[in-house]
MARFIDO-496886 format. One record per atom (N, C-alpha, C): atom name; residue in one letter; residue number from 1; x, y, z. Coordinates in steps of 0.1 Angstrom, whole numbers, plus 5000, padded with zeros to 4 digits. Example, Ala and Ser with C-alpha at 12.3 -4.5 7.8 and 13.67 -1.06 7.14 Angstrom:
BEGIN
<atom atom="N" res="A" n="1" x="5132" y="4943" z="5078"/>
<atom atom="CA" res="A" n="1" x="5123" y="4955" z="5078"/>
<atom atom="C" res="A" n="1" x="5132" y="4967" z="5078"/>
<atom atom="N" res="S" n="2" x="5128" y="4978" z="5071"/>
<atom atom="CA" res="S" n="2" x="5137" y="4989" z="5071"/>
<atom atom="C" res="S" n="2" x="5129" y="5000" z="5079"/>
This chain:
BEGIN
<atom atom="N" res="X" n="1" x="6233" y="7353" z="7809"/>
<atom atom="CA" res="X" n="1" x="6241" y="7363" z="7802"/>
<atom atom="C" res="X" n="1" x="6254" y="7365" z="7809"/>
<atom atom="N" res="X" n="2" x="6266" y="7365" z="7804"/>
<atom atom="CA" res="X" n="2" x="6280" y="7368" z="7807"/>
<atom atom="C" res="X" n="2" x="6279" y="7383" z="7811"/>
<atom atom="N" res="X" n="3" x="6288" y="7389" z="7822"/>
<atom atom="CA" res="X" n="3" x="6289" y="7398" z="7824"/>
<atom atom="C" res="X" n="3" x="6298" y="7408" z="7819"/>
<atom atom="N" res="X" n="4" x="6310" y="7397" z="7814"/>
<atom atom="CA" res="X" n="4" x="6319" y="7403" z="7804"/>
<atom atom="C" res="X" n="4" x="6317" y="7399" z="7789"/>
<atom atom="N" res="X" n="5" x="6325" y="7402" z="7782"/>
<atom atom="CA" res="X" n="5" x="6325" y="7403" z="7768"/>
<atom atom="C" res="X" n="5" x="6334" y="7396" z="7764"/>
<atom atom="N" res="X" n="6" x="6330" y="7382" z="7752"/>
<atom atom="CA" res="X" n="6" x="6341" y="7375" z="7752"/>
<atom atom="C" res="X" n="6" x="6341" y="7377" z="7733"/>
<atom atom="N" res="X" n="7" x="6351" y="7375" z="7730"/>
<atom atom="CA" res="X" n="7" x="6356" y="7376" z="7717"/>
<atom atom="C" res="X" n="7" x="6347" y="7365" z="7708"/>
<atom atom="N" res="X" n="8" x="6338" y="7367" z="7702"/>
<atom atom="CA" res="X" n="8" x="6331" y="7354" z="7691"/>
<atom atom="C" res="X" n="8" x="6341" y="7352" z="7681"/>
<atom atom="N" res="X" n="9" x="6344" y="7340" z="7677"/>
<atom atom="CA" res="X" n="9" x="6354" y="7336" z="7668"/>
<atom atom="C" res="X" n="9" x="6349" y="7324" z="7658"/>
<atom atom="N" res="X" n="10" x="6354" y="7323" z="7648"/>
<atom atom="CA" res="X" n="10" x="6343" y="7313" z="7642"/>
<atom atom="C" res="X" n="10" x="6353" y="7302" z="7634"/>
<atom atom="N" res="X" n="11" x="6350" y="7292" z="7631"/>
<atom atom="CA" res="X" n="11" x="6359" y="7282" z="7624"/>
<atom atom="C" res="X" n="11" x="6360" y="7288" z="7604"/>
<atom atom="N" res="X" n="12" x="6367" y="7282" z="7603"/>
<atom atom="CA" res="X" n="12" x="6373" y="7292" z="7591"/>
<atom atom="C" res="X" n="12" x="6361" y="7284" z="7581"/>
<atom atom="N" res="X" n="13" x="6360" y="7274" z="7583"/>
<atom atom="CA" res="X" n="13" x="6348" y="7274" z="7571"/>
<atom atom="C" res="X" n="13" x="6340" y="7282" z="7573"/>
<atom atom="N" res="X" n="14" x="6334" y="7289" z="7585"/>
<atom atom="CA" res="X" n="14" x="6318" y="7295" z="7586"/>
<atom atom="C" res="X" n="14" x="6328" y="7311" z="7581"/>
<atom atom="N" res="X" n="15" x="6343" y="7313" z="7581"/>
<atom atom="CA" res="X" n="15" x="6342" y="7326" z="7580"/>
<atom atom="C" res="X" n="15" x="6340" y="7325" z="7557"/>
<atom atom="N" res="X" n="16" x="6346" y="7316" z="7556"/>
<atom atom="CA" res="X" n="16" x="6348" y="7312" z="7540"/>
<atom atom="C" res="X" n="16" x="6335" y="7313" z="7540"/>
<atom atom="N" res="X" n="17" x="6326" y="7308" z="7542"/>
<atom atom="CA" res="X" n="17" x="6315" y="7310" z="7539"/>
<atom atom="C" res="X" n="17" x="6305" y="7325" z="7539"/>
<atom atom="N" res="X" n="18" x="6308" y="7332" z="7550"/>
<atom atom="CA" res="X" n="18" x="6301" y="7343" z="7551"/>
<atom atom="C" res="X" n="18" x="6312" y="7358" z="7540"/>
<atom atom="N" res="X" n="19" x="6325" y="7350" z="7537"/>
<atom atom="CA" res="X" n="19" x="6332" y="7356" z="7530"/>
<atom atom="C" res="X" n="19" x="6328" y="7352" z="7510"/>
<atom atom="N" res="X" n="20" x="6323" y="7337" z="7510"/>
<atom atom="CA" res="X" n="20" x="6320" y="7338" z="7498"/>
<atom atom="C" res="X" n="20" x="6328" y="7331" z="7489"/>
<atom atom="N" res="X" n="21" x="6339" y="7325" z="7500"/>
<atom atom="CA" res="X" n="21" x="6354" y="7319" z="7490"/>
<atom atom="C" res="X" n="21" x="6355" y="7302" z="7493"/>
<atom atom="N" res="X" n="22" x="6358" y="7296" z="7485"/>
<atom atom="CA" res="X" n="22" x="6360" y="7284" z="7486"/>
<atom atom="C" res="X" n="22" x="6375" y="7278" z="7493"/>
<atom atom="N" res="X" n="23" x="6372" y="7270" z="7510"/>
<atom atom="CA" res="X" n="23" x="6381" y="7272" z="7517"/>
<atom atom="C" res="X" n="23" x="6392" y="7266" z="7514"/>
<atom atom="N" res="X" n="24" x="6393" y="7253" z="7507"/>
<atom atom="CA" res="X" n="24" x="6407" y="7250" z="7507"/>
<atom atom="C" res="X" n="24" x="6414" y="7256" z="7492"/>
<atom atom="N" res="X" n="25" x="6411" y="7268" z="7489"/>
<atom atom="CA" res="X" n="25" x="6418" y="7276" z="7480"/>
<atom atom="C" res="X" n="25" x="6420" y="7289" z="7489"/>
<atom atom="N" res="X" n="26" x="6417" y="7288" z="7499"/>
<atom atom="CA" res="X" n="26" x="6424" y="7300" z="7511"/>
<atom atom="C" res="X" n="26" x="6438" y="7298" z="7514"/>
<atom atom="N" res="X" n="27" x="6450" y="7303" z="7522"/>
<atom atom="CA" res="X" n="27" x="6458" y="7302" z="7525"/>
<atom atom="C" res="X" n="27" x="6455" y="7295" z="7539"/>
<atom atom="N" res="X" n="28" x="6469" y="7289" z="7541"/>
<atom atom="CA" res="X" n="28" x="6469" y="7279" z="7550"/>
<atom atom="C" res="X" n="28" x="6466" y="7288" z="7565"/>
<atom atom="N" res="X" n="29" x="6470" y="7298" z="7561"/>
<atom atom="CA" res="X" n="29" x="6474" y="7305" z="7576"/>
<atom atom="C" res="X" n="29" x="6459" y="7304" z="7580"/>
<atom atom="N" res="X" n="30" x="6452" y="7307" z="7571"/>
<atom atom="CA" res="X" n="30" x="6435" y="7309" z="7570"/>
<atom atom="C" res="X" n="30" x="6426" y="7298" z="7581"/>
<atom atom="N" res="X" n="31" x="6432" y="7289" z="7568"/>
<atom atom="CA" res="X" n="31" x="6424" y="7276" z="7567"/>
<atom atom="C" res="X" n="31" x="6432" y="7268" z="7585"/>
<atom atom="N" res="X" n="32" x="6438" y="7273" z="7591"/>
<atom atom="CA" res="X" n="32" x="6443" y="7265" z="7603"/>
<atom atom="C" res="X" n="32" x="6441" y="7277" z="7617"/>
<atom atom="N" res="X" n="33" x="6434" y="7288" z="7612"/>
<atom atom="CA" res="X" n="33" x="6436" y="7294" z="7625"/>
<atom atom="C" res="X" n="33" x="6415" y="7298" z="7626"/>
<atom atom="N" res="X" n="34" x="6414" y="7307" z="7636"/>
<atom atom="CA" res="X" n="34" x="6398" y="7307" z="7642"/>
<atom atom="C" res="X" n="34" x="6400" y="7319" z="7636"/>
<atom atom="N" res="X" n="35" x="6386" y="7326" z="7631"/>
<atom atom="CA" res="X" n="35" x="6386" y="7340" z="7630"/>
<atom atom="C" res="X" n="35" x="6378" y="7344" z="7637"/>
<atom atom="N" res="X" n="36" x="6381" y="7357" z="7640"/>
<atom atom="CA" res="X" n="36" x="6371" y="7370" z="7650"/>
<atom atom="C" res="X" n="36" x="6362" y="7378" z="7644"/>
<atom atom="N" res="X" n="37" x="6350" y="7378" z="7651"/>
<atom atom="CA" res="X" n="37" x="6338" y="7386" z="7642"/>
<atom atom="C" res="X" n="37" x="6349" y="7400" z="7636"/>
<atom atom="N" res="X" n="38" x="6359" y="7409" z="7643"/>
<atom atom="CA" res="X" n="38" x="6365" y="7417" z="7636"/>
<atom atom="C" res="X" n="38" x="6375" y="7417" z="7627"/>
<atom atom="N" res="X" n="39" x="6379" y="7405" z="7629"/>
<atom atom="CA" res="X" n="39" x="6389" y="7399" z="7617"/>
<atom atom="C" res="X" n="39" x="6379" y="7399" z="7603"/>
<atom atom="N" res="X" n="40" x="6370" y="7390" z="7605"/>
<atom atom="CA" res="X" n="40" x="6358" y="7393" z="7591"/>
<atom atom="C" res="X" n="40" x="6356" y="7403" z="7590"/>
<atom atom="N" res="X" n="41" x="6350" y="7415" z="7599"/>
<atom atom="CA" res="X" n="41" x="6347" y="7423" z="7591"/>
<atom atom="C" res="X" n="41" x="6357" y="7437" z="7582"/>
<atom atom="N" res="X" n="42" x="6372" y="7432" z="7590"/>
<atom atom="CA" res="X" n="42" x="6386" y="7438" z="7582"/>
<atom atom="C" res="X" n="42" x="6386" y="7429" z="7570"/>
<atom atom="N" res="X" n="43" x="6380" y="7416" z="7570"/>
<atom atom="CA" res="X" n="43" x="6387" y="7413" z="7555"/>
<atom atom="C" res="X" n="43" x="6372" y="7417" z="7548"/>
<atom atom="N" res="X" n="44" x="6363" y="7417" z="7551"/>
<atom atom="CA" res="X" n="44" x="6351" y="7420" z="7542"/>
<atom atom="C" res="X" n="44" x="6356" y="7437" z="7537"/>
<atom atom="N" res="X" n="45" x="6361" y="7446" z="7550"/>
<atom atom="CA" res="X" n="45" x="6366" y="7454" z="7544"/>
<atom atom="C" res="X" n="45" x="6375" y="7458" z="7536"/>
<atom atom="N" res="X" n="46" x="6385" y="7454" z="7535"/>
<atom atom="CA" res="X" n="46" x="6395" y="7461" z="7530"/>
<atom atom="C" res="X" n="46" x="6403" y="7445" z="7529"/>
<atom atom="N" res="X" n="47" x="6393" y="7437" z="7518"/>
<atom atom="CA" res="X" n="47" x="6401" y="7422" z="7516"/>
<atom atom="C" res="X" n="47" x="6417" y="7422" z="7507"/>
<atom atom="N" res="X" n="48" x="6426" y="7414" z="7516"/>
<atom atom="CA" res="X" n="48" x="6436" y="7414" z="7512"/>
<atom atom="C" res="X" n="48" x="6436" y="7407" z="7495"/>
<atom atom="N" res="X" n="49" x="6450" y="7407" z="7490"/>
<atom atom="CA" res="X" n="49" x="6451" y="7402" z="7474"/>
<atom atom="C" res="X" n="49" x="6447" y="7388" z="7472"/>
<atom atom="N" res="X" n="50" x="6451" y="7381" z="7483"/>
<atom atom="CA" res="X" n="50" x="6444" y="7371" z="7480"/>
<atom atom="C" res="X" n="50" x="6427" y="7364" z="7482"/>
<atom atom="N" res="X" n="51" x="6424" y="7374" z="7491"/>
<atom atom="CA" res="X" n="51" x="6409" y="7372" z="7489"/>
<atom atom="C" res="X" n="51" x="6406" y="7382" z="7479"/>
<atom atom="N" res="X" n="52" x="6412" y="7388" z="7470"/>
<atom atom="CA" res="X" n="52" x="6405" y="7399" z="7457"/>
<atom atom="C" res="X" n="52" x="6407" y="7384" z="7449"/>
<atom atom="N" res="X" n="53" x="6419" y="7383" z="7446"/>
<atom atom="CA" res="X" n="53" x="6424" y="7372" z="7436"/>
<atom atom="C" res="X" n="53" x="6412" y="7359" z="7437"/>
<atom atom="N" res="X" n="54" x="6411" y="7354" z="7451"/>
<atom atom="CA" res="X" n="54" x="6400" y="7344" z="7447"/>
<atom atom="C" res="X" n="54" x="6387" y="7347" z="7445"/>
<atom atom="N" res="X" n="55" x="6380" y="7357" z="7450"/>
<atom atom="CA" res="X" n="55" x="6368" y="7364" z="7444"/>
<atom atom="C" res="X" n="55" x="6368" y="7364" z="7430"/>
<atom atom="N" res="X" n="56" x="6379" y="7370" z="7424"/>
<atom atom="CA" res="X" n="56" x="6379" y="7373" z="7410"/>
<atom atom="C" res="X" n="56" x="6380" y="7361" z="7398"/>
<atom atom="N" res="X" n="57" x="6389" y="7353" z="7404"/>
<atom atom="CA" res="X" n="57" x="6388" y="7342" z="7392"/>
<atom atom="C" res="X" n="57" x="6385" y="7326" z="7400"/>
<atom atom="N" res="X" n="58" x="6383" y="7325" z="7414"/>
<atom atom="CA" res="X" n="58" x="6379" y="7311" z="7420"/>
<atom atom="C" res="X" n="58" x="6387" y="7304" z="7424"/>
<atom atom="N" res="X" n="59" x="6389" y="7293" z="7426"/>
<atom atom="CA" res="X" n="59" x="6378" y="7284" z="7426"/>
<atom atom="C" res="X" n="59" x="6369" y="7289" z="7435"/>
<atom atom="N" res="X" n="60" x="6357" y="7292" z="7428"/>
<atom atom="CA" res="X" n="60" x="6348" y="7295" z="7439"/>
<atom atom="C" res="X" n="60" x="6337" y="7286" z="7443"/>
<atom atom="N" res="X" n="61" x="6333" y="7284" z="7455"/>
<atom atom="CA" res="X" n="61" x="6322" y="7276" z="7460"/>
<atom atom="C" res="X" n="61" x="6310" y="7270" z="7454"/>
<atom atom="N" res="X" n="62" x="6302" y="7260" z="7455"/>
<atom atom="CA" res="X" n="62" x="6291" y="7257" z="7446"/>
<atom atom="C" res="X" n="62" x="6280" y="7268" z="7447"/>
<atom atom="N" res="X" n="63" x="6280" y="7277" z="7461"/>
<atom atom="CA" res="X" n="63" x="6269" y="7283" z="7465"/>
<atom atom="C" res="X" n="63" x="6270" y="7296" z="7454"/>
<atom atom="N" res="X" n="64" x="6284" y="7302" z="7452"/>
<atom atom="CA" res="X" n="64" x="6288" y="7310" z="7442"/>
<atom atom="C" res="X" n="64" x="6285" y="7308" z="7426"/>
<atom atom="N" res="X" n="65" x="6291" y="7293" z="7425"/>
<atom atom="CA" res="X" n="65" x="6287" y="7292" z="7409"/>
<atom atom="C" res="X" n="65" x="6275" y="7288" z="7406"/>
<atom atom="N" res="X" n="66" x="6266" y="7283" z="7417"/>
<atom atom="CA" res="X" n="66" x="6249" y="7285" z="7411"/>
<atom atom="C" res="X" n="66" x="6248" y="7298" z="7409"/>
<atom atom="N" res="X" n="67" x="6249" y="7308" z="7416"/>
<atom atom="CA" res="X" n="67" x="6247" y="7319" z="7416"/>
<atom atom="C" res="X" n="67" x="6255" y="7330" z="7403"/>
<atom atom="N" res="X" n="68" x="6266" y="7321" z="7400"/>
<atom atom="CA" res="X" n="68" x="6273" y="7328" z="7388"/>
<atom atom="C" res="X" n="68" x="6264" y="7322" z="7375"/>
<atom atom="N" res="X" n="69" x="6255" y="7308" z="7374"/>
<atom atom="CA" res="X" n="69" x="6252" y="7302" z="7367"/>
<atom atom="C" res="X" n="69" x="6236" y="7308" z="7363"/>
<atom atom="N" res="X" n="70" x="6236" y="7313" z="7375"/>
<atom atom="CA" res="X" n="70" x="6218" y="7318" z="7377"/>
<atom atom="C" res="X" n="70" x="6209" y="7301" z="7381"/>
<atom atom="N" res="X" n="71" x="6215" y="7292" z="7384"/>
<atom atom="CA" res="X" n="71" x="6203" y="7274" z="7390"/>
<atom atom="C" res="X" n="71" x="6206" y="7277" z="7404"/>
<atom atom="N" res="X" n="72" x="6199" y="7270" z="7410"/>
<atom atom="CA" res="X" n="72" x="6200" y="7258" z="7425"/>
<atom atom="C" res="X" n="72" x="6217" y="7254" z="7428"/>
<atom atom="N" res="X" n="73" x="6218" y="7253" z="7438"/>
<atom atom="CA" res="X" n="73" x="6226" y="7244" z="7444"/>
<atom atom="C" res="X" n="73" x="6220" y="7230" z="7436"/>
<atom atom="N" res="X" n="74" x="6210" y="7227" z="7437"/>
<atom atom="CA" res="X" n="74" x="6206" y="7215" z="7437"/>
<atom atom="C" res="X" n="74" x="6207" y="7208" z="7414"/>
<atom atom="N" res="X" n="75" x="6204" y="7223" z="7415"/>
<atom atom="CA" res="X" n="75" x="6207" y="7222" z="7400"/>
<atom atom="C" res="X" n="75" x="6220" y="7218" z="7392"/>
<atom atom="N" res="X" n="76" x="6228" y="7222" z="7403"/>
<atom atom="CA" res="X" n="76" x="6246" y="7221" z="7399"/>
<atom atom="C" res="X" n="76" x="6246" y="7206" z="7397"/>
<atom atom="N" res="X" n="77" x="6239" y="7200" z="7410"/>
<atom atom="CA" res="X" n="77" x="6244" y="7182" z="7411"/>
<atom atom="C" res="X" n="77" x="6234" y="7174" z="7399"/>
<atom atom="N" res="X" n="78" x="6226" y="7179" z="7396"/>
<atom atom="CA" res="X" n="78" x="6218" y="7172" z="7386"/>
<atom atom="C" res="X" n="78" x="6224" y="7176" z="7371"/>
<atom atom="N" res="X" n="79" x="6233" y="7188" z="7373"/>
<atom atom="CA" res="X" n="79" x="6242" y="7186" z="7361"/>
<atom atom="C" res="X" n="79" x="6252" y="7182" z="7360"/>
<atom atom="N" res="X" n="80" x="6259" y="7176" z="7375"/>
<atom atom="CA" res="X" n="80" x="6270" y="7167" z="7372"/>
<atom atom="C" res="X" n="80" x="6281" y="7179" z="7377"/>
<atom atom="N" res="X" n="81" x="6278" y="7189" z="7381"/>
<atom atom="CA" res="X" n="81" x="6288" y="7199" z="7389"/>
<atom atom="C" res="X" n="81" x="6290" y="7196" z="7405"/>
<atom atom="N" res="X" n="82" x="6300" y="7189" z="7408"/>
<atom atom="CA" res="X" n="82" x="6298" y="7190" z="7421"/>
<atom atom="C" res="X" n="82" x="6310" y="7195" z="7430"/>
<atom atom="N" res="X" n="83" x="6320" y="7199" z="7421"/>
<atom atom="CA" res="X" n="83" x="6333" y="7206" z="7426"/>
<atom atom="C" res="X" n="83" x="6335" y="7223" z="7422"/>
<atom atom="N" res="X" n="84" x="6343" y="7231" z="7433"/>
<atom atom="CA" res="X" n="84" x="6343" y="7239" z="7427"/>
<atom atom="C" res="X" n="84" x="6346" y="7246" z="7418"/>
<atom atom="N" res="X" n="85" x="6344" y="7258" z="7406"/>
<atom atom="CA" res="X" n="85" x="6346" y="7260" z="7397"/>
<atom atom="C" res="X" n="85" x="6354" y="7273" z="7397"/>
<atom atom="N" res="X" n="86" x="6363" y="7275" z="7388"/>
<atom atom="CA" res="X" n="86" x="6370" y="7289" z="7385"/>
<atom atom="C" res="X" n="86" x="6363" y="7296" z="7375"/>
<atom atom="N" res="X" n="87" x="6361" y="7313" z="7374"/>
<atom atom="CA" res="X" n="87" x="6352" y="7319" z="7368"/>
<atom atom="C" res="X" n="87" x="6354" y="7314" z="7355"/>
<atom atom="N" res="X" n="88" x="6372" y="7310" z="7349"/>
<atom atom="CA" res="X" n="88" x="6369" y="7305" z="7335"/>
<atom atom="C" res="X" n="88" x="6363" y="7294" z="7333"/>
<atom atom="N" res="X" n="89" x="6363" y="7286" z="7338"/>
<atom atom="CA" res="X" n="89" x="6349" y="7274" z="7338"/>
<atom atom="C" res="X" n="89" x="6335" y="7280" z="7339"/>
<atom atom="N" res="X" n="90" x="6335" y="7286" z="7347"/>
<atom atom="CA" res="X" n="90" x="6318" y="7292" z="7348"/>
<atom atom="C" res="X" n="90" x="6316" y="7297" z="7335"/>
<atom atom="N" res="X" n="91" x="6327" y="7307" z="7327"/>
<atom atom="CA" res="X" n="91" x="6321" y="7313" z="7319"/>
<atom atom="C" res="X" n="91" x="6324" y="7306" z="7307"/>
<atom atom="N" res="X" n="92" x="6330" y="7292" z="7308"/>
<atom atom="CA" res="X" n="92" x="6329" y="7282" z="7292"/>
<atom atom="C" res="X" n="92" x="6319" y="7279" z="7297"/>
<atom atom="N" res="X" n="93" x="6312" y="7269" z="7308"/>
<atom atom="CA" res="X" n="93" x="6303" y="7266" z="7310"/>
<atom atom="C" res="X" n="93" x="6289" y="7279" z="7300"/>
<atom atom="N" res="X" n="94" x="6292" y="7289" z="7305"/>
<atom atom="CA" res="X" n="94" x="6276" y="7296" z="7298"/>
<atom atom="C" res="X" n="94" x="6279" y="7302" z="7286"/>
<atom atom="N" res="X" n="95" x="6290" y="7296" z="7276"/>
<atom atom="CA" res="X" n="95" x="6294" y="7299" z="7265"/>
<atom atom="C" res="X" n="95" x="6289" y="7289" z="7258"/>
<atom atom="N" res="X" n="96" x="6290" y="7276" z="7264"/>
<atom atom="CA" res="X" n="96" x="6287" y="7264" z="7259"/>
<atom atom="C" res="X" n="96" x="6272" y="7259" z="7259"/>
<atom atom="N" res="X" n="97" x="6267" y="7266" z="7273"/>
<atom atom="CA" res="X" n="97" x="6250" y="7267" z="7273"/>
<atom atom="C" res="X" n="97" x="6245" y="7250" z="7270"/>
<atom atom="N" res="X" n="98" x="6250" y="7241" z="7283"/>
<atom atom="CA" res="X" n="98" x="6245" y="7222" z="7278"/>
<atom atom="C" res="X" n="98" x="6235" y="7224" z="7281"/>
<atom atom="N" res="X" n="99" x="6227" y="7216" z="7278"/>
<atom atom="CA" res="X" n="99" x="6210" y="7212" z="7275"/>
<atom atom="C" res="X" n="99" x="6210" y="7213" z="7294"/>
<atom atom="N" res="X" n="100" x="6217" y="7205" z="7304"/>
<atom atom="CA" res="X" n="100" x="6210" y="7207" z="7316"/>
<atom atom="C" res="X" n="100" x="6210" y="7222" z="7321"/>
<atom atom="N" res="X" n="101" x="6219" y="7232" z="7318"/>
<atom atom="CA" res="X" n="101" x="6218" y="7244" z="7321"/>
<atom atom="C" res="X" n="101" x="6207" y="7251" z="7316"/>
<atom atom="N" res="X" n="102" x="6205" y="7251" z="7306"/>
<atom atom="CA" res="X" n="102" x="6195" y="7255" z="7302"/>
<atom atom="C" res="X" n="102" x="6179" y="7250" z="7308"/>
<atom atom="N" res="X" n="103" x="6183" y="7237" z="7312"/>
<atom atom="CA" res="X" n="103" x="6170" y="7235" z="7317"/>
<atom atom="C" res="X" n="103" x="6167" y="7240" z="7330"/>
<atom atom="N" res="X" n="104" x="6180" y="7239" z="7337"/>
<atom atom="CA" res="X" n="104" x="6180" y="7246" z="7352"/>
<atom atom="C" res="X" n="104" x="6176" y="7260" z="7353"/>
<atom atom="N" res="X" n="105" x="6183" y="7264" z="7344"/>
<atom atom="CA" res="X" n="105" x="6179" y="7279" z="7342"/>
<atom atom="C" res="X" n="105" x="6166" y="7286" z="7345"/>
<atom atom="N" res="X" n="106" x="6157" y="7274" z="7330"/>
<atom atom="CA" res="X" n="106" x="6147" y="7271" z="7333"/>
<atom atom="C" res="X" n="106" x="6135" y="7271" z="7343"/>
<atom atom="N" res="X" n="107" x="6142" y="7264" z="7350"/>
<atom atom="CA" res="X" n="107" x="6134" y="7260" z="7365"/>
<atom atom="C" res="X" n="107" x="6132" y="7266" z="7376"/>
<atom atom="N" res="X" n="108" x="6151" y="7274" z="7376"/>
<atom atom="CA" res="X" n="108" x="6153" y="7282" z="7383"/>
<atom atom="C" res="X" n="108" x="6146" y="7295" z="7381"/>
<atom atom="N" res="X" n="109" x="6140" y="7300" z="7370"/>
<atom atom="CA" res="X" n="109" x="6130" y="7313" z="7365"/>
<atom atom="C" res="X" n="109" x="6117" y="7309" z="7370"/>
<atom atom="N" res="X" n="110" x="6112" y="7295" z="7369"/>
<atom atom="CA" res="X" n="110" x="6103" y="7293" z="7376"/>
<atom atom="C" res="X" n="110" x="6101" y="7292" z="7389"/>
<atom atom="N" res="X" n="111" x="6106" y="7288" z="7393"/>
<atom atom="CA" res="X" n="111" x="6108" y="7293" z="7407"/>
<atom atom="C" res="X" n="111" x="6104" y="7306" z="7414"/>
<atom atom="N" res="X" n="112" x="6117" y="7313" z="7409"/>
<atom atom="CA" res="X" n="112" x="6114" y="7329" z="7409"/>
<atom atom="C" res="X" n="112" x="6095" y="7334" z="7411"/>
<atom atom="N" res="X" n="113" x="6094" y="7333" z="7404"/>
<atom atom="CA" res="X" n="113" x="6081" y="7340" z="7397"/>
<atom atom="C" res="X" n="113" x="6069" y="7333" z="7401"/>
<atom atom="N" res="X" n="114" x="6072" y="7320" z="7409"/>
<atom atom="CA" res="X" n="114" x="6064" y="7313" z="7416"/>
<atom atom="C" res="X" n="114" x="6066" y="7323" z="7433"/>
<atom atom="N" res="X" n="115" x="6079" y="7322" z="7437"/>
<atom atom="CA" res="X" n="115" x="6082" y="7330" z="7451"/>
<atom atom="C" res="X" n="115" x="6074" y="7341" z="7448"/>
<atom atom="N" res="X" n="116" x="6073" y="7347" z="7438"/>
<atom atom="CA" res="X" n="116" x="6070" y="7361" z="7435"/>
<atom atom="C" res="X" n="116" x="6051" y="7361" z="7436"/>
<atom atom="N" res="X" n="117" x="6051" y="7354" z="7432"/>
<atom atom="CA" res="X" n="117" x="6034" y="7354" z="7434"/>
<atom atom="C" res="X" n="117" x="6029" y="7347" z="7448"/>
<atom atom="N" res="X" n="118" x="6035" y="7339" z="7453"/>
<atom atom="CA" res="X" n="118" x="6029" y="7342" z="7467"/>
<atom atom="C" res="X" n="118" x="6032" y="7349" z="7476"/>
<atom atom="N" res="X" n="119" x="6043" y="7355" z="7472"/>
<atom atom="CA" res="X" n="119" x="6044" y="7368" z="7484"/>
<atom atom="C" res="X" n="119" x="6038" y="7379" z="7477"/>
<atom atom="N" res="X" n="120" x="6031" y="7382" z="7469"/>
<atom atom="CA" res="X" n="120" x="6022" y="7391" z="7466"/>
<atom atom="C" res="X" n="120" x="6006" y="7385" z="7467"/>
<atom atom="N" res="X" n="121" x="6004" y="7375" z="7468"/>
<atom atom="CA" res="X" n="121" x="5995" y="7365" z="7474"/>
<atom atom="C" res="X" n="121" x="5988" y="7372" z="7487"/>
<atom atom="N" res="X" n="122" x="6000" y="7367" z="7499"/>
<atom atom="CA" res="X" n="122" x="6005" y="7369" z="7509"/>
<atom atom="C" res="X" n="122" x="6002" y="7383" z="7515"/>
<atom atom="N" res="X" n="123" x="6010" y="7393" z="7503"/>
<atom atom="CA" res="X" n="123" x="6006" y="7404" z="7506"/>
<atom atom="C" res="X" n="123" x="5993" y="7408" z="7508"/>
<atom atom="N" res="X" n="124" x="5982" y="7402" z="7493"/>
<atom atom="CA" res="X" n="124" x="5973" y="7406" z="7495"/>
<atom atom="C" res="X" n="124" x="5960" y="7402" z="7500"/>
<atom atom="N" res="X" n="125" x="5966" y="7391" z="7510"/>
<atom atom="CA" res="X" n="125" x="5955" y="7385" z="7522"/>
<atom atom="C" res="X" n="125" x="5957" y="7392" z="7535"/>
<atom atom="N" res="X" n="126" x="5966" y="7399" z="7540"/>
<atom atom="CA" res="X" n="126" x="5976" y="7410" z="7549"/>
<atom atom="C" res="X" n="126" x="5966" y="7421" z="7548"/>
<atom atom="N" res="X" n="127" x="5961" y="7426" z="7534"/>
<atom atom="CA" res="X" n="127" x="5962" y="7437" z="7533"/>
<atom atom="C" res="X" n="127" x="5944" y="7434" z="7532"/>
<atom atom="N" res="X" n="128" x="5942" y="7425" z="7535"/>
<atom atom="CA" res="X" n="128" x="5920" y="7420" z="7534"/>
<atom atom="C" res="X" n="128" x="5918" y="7424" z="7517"/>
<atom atom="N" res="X" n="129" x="5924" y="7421" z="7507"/>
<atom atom="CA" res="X" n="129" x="5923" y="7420" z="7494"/>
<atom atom="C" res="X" n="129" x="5911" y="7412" z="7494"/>
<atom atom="N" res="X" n="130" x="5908" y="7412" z="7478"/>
<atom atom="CA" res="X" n="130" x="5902" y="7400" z="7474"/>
<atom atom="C" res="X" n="130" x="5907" y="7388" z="7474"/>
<atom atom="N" res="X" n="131" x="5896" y="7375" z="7479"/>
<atom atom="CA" res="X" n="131" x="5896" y="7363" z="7485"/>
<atom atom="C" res="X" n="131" x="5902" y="7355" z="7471"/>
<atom atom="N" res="X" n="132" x="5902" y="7346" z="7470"/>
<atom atom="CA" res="X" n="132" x="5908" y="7335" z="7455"/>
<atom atom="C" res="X" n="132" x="5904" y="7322" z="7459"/>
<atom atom="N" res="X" n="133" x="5893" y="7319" z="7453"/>
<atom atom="CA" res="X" n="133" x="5885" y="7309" z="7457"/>
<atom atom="C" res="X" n="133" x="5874" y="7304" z="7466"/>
């Protein structure tokens, strides 16, 4: 353990990342300097115009537009999405509703509802429930 306290700083992708924004649509100053755990949490606070602006219409990350899409990461590349998207794309994209979104969708609900029943599973082996099988 250090006796003093040193400044944690992070490379600007990990801060784009825990920010949510796709990095090379950041500003250069961004994208070439280290950020400080307090630097993040001033722009998570009180994010300047250009982190509202990219939040708001993108390009945002693939981690984002599965999430704006409701699939996988993994779902995006099986549909042929592998760049980032601006929200007006995301929202032609679920205007347009292609057969693979729909299936991801799909899959993606299964999923869900599969997580959902083993942690209630889970729970109720925890809790000396009834046995299942």
């Amino acid at each position: 353990m250090k006796s003093q306290q040193s400044t944690q700083t992070m490379k600007p992708a990990t801060a784009a990342k825990k920010l949510g924004v796709y990095l090379p649509a950041t500003p250069a100053s961004f994208q070439e300097g280290v950020v400080t755990r307090a630097e993040l949490s001033e722009l998570q606070a009180n994010p300047p115009e250009w982190l509202r602006e990219l939040r708001n219409t993108g390009p945002h990350p693939r981690p984002v537009v599965a999430a704006k899409l409701g699939v996988s990461i993994a779902g995006l590349a099986r549909g042929g999405v592998t760049e980032a998207l601006t929200t007006e794309q995301i929202e032609a994209l679920k205007q347009e509703r292609p057969e693979w979104l729909e299936k991801e969708r799909a899959t993606q609900a299964e999923v869900r509802k599969e997580t959902v029943r083993l942690k209630n599973l889970k729970k109720e082996k925890a809790e000396g429930g009834p046995e299942h099988g």
